[in-house]
C-alpha positions as CSV (number, residue, x, y, z in Angstrom):
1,X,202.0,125.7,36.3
2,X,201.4,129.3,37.6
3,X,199.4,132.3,36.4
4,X,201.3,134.6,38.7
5,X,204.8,134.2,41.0
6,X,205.0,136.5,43.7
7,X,209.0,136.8,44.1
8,X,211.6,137.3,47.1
9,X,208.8,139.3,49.3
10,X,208.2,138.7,53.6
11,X,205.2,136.8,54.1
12,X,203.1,138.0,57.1
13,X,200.2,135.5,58.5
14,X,198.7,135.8,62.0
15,X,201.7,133.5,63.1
16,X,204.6,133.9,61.1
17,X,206.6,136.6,59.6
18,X,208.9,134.6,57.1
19,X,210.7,135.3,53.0
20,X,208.9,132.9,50.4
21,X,207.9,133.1,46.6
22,X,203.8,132.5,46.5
23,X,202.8,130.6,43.2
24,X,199.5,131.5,42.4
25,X,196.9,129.2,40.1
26,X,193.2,130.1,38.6
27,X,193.0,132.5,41.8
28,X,194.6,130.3,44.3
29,X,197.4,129.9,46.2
30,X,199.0,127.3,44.8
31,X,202.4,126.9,46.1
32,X,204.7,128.9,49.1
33,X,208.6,128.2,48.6
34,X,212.0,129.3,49.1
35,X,212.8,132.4,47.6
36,X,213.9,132.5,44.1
37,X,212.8,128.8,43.4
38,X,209.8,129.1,42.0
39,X,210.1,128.9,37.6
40,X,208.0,129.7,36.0
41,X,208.1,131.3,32.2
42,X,205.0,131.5,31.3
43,X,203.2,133.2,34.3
44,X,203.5,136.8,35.5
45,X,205.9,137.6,37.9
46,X,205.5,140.5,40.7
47,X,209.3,141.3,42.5
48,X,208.4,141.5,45.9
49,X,212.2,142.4,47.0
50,X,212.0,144.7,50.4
51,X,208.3,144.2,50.8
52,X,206.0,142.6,52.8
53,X,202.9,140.5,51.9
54,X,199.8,140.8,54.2
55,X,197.1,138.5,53.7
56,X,193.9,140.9,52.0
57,X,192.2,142.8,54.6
58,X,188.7,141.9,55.5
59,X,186.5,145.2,56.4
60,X,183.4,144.1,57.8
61,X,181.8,147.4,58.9
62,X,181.3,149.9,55.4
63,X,178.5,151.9,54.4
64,X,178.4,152.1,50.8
65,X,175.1,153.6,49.8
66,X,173.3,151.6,46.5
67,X,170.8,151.9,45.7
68,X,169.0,154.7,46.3
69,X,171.2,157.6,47.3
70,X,173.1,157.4,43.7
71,X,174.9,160.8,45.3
72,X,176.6,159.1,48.3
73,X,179.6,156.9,48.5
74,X,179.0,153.6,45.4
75,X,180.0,150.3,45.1
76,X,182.7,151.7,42.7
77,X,184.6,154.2,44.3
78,X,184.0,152.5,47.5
79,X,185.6,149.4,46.2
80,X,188.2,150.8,45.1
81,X,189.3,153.0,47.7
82,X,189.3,149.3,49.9
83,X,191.5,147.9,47.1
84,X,194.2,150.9,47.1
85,X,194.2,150.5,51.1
86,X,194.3,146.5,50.6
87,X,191.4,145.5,51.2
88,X,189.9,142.8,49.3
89,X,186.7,141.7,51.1
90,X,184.1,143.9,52.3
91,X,181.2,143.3,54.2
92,X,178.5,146.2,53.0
93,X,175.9,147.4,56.1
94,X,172.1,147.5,55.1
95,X,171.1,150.5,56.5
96,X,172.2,153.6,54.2
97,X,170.5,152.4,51.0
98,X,167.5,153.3,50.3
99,X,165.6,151.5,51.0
100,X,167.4,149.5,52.6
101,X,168.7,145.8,52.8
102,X,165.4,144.6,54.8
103,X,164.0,142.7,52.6
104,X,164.9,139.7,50.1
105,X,164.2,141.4,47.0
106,X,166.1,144.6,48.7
107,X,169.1,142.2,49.3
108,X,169.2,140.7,45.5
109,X,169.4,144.7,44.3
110,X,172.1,145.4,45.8
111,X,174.0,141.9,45.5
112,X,173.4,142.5,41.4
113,X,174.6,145.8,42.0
114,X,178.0,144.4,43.7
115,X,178.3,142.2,41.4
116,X,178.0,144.5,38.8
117,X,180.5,147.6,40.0
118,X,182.8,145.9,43.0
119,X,186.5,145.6,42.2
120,X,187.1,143.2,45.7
121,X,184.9,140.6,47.2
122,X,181.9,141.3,49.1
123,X,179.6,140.1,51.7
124,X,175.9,141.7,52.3
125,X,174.6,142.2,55.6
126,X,171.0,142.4,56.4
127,X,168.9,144.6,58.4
128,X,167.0,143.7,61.9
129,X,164.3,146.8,62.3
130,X,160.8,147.2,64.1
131,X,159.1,145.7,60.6
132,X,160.9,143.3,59.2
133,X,161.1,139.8,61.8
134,X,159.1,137.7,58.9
135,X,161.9,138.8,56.6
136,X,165.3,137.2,58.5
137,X,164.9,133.8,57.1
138,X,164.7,134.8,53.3
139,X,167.7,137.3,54.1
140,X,169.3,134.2,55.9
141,X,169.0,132.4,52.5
142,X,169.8,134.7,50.1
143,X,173.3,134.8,52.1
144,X,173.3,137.2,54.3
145,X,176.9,137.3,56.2
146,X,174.5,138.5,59.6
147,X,172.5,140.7,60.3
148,X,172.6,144.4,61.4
149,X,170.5,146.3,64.3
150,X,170.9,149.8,66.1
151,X,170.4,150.3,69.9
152,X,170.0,153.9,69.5
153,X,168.6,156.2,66.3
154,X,170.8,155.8,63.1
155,X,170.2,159.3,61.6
156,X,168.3,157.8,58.4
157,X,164.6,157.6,58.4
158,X,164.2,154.7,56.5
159,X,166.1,152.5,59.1
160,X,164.3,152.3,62.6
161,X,166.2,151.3,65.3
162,X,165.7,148.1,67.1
163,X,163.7,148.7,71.1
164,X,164.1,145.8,73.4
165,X,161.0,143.7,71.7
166,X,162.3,143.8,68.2
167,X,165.7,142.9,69.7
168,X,164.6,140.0,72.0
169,X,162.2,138.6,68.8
170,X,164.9,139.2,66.2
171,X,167.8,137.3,68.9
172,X,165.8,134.5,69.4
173,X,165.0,133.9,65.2
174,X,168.5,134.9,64.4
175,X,169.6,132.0,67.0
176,X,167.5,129.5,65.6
177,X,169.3,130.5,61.9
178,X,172.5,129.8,63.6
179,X,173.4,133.5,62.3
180,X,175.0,136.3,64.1
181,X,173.7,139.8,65.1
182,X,176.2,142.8,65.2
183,X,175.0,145.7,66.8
184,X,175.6,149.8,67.2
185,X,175.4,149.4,71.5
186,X,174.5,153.0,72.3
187,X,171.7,153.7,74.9
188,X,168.8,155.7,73.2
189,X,167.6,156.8,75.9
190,X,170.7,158.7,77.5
191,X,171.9,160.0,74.2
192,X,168.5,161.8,73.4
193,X,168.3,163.1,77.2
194,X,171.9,164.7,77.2
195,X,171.6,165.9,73.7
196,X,168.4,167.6,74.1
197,X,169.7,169.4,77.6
198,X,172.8,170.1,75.4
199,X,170.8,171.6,73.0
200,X,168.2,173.5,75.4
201,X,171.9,174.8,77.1
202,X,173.1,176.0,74.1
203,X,175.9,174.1,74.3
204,X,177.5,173.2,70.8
205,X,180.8,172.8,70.8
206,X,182.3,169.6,69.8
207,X,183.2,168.5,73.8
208,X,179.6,169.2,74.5
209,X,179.1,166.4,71.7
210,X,180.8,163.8,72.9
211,X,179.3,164.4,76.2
212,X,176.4,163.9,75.1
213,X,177.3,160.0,73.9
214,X,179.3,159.3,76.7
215,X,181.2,155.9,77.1
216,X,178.9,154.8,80.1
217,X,176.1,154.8,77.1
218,X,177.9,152.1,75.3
219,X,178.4,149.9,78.6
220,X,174.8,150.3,79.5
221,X,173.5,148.9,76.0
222,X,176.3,146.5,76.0
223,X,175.2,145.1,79.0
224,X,172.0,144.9,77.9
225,X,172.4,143.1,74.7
226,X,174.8,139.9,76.4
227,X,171.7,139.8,78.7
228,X,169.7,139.2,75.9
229,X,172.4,136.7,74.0
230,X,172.4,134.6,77.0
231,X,168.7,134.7,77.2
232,X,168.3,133.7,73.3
233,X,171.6,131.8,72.8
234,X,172.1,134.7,70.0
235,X,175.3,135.0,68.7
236,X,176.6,138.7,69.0
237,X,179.3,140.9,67.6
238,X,179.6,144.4,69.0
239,X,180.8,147.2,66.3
240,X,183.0,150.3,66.6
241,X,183.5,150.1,70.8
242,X,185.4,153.6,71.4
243,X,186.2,152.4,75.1
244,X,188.4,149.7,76.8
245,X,185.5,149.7,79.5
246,X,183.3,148.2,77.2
247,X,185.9,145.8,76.0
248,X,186.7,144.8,80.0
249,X,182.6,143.7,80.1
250,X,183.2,142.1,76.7
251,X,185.7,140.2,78.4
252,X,183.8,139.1,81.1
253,X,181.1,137.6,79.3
254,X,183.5,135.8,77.2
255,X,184.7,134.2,80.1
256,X,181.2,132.9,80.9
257,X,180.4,131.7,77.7
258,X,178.8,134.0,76.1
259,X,179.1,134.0,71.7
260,X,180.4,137.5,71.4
261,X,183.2,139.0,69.9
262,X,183.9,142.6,69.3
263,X,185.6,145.1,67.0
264,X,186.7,148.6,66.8
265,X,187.9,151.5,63.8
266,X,191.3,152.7,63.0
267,X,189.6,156.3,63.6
268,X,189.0,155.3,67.3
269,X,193.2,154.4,67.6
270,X,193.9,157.3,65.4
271,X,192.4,160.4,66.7
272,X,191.2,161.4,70.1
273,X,188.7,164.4,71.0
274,X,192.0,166.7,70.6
275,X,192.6,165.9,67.3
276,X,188.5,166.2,66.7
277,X,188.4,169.9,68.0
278,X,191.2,170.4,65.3
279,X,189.6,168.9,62.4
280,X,186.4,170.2,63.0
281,X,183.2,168.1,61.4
282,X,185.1,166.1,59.0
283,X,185.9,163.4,62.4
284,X,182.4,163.1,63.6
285,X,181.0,159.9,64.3
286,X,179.0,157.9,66.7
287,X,179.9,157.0,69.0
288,X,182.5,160.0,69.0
289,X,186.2,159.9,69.2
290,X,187.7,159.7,73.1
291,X,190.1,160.8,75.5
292,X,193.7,160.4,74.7
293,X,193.8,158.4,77.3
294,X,191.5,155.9,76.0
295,X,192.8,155.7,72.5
296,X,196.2,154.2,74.4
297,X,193.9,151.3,76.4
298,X,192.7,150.6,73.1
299,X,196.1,149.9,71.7
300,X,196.4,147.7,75.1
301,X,193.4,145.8,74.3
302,X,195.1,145.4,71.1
303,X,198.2,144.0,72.3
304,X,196.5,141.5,75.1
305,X,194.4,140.2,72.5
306,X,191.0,141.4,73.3
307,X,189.7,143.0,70.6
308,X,188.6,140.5,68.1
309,X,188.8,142.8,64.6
310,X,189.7,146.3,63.2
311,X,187.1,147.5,61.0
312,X,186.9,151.6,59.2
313,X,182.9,151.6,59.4
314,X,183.6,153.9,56.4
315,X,180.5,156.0,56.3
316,X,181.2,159.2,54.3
317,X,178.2,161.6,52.9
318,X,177.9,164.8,50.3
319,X,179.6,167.3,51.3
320,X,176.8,169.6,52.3
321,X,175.7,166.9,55.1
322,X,179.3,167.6,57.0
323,X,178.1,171.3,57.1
324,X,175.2,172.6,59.9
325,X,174.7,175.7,62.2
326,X,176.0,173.5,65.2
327,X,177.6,169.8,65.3
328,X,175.0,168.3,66.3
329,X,173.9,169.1,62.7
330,X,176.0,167.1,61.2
331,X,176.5,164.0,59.2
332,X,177.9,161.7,61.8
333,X,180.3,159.4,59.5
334,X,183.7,158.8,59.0
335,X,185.2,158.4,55.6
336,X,188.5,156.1,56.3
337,X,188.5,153.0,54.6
338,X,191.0,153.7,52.9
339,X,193.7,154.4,55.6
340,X,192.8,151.3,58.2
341,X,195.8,149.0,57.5
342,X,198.1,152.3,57.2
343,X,196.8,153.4,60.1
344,X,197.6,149.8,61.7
345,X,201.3,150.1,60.5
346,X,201.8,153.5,61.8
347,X,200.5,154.1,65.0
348,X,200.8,150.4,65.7
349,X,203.4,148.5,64.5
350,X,205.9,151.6,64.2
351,X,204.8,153.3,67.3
352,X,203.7,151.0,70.0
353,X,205.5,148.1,68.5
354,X,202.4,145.6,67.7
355,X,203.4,142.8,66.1
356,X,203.1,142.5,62.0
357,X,201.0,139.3,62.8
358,X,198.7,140.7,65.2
359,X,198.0,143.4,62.6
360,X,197.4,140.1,60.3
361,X,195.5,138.7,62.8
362,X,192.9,141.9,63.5
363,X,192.7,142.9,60.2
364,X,192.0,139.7,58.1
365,X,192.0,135.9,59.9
366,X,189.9,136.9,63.1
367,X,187.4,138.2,60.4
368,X,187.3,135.4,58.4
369,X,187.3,133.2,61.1
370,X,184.4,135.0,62.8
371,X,182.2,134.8,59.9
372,X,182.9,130.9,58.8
373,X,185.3,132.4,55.8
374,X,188.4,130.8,56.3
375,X,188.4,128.0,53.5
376,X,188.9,130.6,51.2
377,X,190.4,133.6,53.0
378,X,192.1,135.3,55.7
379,X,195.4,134.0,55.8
380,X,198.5,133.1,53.3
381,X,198.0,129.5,53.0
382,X,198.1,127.0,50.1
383,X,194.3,126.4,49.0
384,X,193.2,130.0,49.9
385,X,192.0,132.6,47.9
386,X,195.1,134.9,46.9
387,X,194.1,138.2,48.5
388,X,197.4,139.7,48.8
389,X,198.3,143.3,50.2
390,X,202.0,144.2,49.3
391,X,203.2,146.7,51.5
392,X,206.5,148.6,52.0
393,X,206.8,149.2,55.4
394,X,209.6,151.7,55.5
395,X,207.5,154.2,53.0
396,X,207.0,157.5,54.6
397,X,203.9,159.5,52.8
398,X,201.2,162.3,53.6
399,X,197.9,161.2,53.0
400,X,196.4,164.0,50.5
401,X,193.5,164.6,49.2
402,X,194.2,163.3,45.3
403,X,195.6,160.1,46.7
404,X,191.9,159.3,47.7
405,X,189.2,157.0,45.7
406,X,186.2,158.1,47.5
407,X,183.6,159.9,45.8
408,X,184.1,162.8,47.7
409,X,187.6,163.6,49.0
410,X,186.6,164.3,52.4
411,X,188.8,162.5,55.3
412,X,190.2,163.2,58.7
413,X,193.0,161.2,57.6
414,X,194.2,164.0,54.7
415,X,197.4,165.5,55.9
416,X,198.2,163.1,58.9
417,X,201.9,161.4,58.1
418,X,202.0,157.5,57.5
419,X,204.4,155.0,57.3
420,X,203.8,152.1,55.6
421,X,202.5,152.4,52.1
422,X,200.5,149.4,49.6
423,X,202.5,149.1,46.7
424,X,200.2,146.5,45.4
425,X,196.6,144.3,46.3
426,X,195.7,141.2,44.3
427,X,191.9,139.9,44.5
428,X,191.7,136.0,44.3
429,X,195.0,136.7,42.5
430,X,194.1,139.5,40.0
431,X,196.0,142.6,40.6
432,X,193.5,145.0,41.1
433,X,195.7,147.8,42.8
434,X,199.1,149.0,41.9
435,X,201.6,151.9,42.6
436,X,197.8,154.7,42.7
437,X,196.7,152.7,39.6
């Protein structure tokens, strides 16, 4: 009856924490019963004694960089750096291959290239820039999970950010597709002013660059962009907010209605500016890491359920590009994927005493139910796609550099001390991860 019996583990959903065997048929879940009665001779079982069994992550903010730049992070290593940090859906950004995913016969390169090298599932996002309004619909069709803009300069030539035309147009088409429209919220305009009187200052160090993105240049494009929703009916998502004050106005246009919903990176509850000026170049990314202060509102937001989804926005780079005469020289990109759902379990569940289903919740069903996936995935139910994350909770490790599947071992996260460790990750129920295999 089974192809695979998943024995005597804790099942974790984003309601329940309970024990179960999980009988699992041609990819599916197939059956969820008492411990220990589930026979099955034939099939191949998986002892899940002492651990627990997360529904597959959903990352729907990565950067992986075919084709085009052949030298940055690939569908290959990138996949399977998601699959040893159970993950087993990915949503891939358009702007970081080259060119990029703009165009219809742009999106069907790299959707053959998935296809061809991607050891989880996947989802495409397309591009909304300055030249490309004519080319939604065909993007739409192709199947497009969305479609991706930038408020402010994305350091790549080759994707032009979106000004308040393009955005208004691109809203009010992308409404009419009954898509969605997530969006980097930063304000041009501010960050080029305070980086260029950084700059002219001679002020370089890695405080000066944070200043120079402050958090009141979020709100201020934020702001901007539910004025536009609610002027085109678009449907919104914001990515990678670094600030509960821009979650409080997320809030408040919830409450009026508004189609928004918002995420933001394990980096952002991870590090703060402190642990930046320690690491040096390697935790750069825009918008840049915060206050100590405001890494612990996030973790509130987290608990009062107002931030919809926890994304890595993995967006690593050669080596060469984390190097520059001053910081604001450098590659601004985390590499992380990787880490998120340890991340999640350390500072979360075992430090601030988040819920195991909450972490269920934020990691997998809010993103499949954001992005019309949950007939097939998200959660632990009978009918779903077995995307299964294993995890011993009690497993103390360092993070070091060899443990990594990125192309280039590079990560803020090498040397920090987690606890809680994936032992295995099954992909419509192949196991596609085991034990650093």
């Amino acid at each position: 009856m089974y192809d695979t019996v998943v024995q005597f583990g804790t099942i974790v959903t984003e309601k329940d924490v309970f024990q179960a065997d999980i009988g699992i048929r041609e990819g599916k879940v197939v059956a969820i019963c008492t411990p220990g009665s589930i026979e099955s001779s034939d099939a191949e079982i998986i002892d899940a004694t002492g651990l627990h069994i997360f529904p597959g992550l959903i990352d729907i903010h990565v950067h992986f960089n075919e084709p085009g730049r052949d030298n940055w992070e690939g569908l290959e290593t990138g996949s399977k750096s998601l699959a040893a940090g159970g993950v087993t859906t990915f949503f891939d950004m358009p702007l970081n291959s080259n060119p990029p995913t703009t165009t219809r016969e742009q999106f069907l390169k790299k959707l053959q290239l998935a296809n061809e090298k991607a050891v989880v599932d996947y989802r495409l996002w397309g591009g909304l820039v300055p030249d490309n309004l004519d080319h939604l619909n065909s993007l739409h069709e192709e199947g497009a999970i969305g479609f991706k803009a930038f408020m402010s300069e994305c350091g790549t030539d080759d994707f032009q950010y979106a000004d308040n035309v393009t955005l208004l147009k691109g809203m009010e088409k992308i409404a009419e597709l009954g898509s969605i429209l997530a969006l980097h919220a930063e304000s041009n305009e501010m960050i080029n002013y305070l980086t260029e009187k950084a700059i002219n200052e001679k002020r370089f160090s890695i405080r000066d660059y944070c200043e120079s993105r402050p958090i009141i240049s979020e709100v201020e494009a934020v702001e901007r962009v539910i004025n536009y929703s609610e002027l085109t009916g678009c449907n919104i998502h914001i990515v990678h907010v670094s600030s509960a004050r821009v979650i409080e106005r997320i809030k408040e246009a919830k409450a009026k209605g508004v189609n928004v919903s918002v995420e933001t990176c394990a980096h952002y509850l991870a590090f703060s500016i402190d642990e930046f000026e320690k690491i040096g170049a390697t935790a750069k990314c825009a918008p840049p890491l915060r206050e100590r202060e405001e890494v612990e509102m996030l973790w509130e937001s987290i608990k009062h359920g107002d931030i919809d989804m926890i994304s890595s926005d993995h967006s690593p780079s050669p080596p060469e590009l984390k190097k520059g005469e001053t910081i604001f020289d450098v590659w601004g990109g985390i590499a992380g994927c990787q880490s998120t759902l340890a991340v999640m379990l350390t500072e979360g569940y075992h430090k601030r005493g988040i819920s195991l289903s909450k972490i269920a919740e934020v990691t997998a069903y809010q993103p499949a139910k954001r992005f019309g996936l949950t007939s097939k995935k998200g959660s632990i139910q009978i009918g779903l796609d077995a995307d299964l994350t294993l995890v011993d909770l009690k497993k103390e490790f360092t993070l070091i550099k060899e443990d990594l599947y990125y192309r280039y071992k590079i990560s803020p996260y090498i040397g920090k001390q987690f606890i809680g460790k994936t032992n295995y990750t099954l992909s419509r129920g192949q196991i596609v991860y085991e034990n650093k295999k």
